[in-house]
TIKE-123501 format. One record per residue (C-alpha): x, y, z; residue number from 1; residue in one letter. Coordinates in Angstrom, 1 decimal, decimal comma, padded with zeros to 4 digits, m for minus. Example, Ala and Ser with C-alpha at 12.3 -4.5 7.8 and 13.67 -1.06 7.14 Angstrom:
2
@xx = 012,3&yy = m004,5&zz = 007,8&n = 1&res = a
@xx = 013,7&yy = m001,1&zz = 007,1&n = 2&res = s
This chain:
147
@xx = 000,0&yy = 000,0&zz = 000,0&n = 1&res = x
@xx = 001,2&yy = 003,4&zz = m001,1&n = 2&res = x
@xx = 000,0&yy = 007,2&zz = 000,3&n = 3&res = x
@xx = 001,1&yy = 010,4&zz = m001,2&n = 4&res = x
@xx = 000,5&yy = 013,7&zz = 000,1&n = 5&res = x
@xx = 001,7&yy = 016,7&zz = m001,9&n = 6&res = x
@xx = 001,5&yy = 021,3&zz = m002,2&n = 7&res = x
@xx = 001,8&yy = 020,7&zz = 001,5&n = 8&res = x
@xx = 004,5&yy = 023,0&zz = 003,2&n = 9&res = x
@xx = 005,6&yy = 022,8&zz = 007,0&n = 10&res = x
@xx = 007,3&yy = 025,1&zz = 009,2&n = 11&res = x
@xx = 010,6&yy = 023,0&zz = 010,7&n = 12&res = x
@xx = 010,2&yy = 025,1&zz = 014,1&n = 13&res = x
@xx = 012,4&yy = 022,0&zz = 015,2&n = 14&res = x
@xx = 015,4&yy = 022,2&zz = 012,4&n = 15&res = x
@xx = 015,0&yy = 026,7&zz = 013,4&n = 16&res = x
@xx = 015,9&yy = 025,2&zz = 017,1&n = 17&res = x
@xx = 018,5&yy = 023,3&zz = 016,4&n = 18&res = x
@xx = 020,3&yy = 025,9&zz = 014,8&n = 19&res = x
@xx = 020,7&yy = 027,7&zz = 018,0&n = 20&res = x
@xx = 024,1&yy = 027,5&zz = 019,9&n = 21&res = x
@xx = 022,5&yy = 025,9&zz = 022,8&n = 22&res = x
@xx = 021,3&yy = 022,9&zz = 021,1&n = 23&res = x
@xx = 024,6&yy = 023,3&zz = 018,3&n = 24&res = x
@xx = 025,4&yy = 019,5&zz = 018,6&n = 25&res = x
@xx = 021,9&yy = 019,0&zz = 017,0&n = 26&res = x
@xx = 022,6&yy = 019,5&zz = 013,4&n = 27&res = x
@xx = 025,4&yy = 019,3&zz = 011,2&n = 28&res = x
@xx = 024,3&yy = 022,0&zz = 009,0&n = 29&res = x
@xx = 025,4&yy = 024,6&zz = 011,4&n = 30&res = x
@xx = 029,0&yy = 023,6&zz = 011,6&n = 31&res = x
@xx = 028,9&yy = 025,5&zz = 008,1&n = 32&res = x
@xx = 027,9&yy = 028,9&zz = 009,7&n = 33&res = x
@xx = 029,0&yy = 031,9&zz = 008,6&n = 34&res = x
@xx = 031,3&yy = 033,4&zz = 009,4&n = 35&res = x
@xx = 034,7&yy = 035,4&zz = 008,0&n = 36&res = x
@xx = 036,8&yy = 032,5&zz = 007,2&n = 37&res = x
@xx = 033,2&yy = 031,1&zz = 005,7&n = 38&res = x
@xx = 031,4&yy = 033,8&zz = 003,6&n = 39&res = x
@xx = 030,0&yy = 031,9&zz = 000,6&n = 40&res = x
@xx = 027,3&yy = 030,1&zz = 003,1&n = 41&res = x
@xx = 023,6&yy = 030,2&zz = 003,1&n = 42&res = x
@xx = 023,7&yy = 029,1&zz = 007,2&n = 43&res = x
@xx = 023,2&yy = 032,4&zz = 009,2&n = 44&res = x
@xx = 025,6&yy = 033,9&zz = 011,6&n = 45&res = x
@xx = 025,6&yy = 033,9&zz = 015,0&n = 46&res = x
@xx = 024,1&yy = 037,6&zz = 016,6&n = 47&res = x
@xx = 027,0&yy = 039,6&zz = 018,1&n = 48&res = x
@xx = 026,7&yy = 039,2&zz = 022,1&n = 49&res = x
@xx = 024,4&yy = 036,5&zz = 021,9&n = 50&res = x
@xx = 024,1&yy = 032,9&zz = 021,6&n = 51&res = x
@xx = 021,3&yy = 032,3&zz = 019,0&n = 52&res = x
@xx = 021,5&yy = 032,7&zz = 015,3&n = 53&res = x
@xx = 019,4&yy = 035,1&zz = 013,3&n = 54&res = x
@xx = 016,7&yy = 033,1&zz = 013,1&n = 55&res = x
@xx = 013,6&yy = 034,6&zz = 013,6&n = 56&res = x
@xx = 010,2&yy = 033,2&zz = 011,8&n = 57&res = x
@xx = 010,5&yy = 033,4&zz = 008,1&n = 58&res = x
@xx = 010,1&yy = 031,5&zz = 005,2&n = 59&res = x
@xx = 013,8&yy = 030,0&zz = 005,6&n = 60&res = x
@xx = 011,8&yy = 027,2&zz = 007,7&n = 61&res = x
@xx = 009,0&yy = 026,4&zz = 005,6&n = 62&res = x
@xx = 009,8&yy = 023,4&zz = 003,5&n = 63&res = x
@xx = 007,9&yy = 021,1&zz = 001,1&n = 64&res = x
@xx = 006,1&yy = 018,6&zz = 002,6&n = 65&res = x
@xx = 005,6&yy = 016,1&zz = m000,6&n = 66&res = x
@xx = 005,9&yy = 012,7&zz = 000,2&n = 67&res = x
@xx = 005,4&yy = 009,2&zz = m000,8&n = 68&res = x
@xx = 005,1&yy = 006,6&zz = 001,8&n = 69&res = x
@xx = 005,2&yy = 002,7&zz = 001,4&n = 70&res = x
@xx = 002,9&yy = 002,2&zz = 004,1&n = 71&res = x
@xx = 002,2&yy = m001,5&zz = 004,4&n = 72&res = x
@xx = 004,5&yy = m004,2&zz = 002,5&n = 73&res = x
@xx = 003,5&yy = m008,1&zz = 003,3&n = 74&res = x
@xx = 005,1&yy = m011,2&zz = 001,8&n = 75&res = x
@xx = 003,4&yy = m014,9&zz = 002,6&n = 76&res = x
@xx = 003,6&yy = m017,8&zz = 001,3&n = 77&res = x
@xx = 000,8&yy = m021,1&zz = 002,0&n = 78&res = x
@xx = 003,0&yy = m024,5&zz = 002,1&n = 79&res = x
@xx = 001,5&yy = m026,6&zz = m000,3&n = 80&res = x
@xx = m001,7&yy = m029,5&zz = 000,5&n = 81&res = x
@xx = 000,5&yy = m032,7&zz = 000,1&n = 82&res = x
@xx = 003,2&yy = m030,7&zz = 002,7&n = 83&res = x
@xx = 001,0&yy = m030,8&zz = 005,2&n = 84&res = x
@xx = m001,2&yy = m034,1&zz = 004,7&n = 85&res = x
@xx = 002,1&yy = m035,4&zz = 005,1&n = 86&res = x
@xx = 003,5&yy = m033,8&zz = 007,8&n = 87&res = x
@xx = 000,8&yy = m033,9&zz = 010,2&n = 88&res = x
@xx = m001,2&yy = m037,0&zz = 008,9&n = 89&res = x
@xx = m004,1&yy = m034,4&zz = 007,5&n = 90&res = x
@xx = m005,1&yy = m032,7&zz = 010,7&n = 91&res = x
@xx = m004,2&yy = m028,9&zz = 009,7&n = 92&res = x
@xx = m006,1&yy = m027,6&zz = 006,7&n = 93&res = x
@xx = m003,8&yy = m025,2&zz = 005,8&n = 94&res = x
@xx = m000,7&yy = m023,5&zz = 006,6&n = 95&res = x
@xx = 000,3&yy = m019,5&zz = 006,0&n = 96&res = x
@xx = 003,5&yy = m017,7&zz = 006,6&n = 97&res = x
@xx = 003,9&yy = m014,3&zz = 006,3&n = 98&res = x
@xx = 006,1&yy = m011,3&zz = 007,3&n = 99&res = x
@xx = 004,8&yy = m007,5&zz = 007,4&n = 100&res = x
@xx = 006,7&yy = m004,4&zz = 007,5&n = 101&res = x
@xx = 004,3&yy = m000,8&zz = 008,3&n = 102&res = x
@xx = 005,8&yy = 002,2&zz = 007,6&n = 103&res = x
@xx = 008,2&yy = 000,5&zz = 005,5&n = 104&res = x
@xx = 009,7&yy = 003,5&zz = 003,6&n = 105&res = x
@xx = 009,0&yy = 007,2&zz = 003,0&n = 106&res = x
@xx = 010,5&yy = 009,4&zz = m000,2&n = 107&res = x
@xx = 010,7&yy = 012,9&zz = 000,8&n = 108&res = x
@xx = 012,9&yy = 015,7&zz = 000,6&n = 109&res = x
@xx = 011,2&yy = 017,4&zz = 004,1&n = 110&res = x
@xx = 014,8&yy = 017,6&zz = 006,3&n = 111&res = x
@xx = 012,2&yy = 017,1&zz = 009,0&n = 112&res = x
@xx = 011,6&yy = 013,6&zz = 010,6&n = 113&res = x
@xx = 008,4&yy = 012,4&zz = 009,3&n = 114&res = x
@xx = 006,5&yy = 014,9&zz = 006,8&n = 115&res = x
@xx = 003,3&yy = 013,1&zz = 007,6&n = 116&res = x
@xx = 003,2&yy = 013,4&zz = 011,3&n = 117&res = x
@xx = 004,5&yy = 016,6&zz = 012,1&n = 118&res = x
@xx = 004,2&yy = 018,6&zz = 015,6&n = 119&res = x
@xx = 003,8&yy = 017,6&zz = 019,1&n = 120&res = x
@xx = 001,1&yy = 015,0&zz = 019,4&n = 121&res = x
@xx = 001,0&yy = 014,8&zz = 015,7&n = 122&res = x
@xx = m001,4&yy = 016,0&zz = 013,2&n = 123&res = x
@xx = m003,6&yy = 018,8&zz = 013,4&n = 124&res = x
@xx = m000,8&yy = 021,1&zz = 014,3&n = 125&res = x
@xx = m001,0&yy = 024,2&zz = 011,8&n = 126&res = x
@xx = 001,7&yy = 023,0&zz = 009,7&n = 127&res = x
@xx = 004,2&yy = 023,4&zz = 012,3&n = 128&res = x
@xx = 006,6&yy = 020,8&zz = 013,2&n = 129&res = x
@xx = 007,5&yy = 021,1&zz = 016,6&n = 130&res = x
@xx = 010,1&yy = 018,2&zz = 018,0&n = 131&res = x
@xx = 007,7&yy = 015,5&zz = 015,9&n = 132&res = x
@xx = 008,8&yy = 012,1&zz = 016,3&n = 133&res = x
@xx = 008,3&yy = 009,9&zz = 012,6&n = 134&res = x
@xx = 006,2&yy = 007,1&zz = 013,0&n = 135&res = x
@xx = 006,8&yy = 004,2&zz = 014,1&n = 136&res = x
@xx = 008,0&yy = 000,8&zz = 011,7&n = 137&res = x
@xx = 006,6&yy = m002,5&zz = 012,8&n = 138&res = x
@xx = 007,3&yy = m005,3&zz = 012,0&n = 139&res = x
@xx = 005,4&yy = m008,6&zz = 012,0&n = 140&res = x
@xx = 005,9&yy = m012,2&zz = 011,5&n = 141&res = x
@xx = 003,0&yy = m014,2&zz = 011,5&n = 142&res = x
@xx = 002,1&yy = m018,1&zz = 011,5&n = 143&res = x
@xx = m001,6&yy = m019,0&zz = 010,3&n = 144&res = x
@xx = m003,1&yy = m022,9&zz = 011,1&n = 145&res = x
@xx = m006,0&yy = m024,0&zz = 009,9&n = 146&res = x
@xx = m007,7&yy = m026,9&zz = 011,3&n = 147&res = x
């Protein structure tokens, strides 16, 4: 199963964050910085007495939010009739195995960690991604008897 979502844009208020001094170990973008030995950059400089970058609210933090998600992938495979008569002298029916992976992959070019579900407690948030956290891949392996 495949979902796309596109002409979506979102505010990385958590990528803006961690371009701040105090959180400098977040992101390897801001070890690129201006600064004079570093002119030809498009990272801001840090304010002169202070320990944040210029990074007020604009449009620098608004990215596309396109994406393309393989949501569900599954893979099974039901052991042939005369396998099983002869295995367990025709009690089982049938026999499935099967592996699932959710949330297998996502194509995006959001610098955010999940364009999907963006902001604290997920959707619903403005646009805004606030410290989201992507969601989650499962993965299952399954074993189906019948009798």
């Amino acid at each position: 199963m495949l979902t796309y979502a596109g002409g979506n844009k979102i505010f990385n208020a958590t990528r803006q964050g961690g371009m701040q001094m105090e959180f400098a170990n977040n992101l390897k973008e801001i070890l690129n910085r201006w600064t004079p030995e570093n002119p030809n950059t498009d990272v801001p400089r840090l304010k002169l007495n202070q320990s944040t970058f210029l990074n007020n609210n604009s449009s620098r933090w608004v990215e596309n939010g396109d994406y393309l998600r393989i949501q569900n992938v599954s893979l099974g495979y039901n052991l042939p009739k005369a396998a099983i008569g002869s295995l367990l002298k025709g009690s089982i029916s049938s026999v499935r195995v099967y592996a699932q992976v959710r949330n297998a992959f996502v194509f995006t070019k959001y610098k955010g960690t999940d364009p999907e579900n963006y902001g604290v407690g997920g959707f619903g948030n403005g646009g805004v991604d606030n410290n989201s956290n992507p969601l989650l891949r499962t993965y299952t392996v399954g074993l189906s008897i019948g009798l």
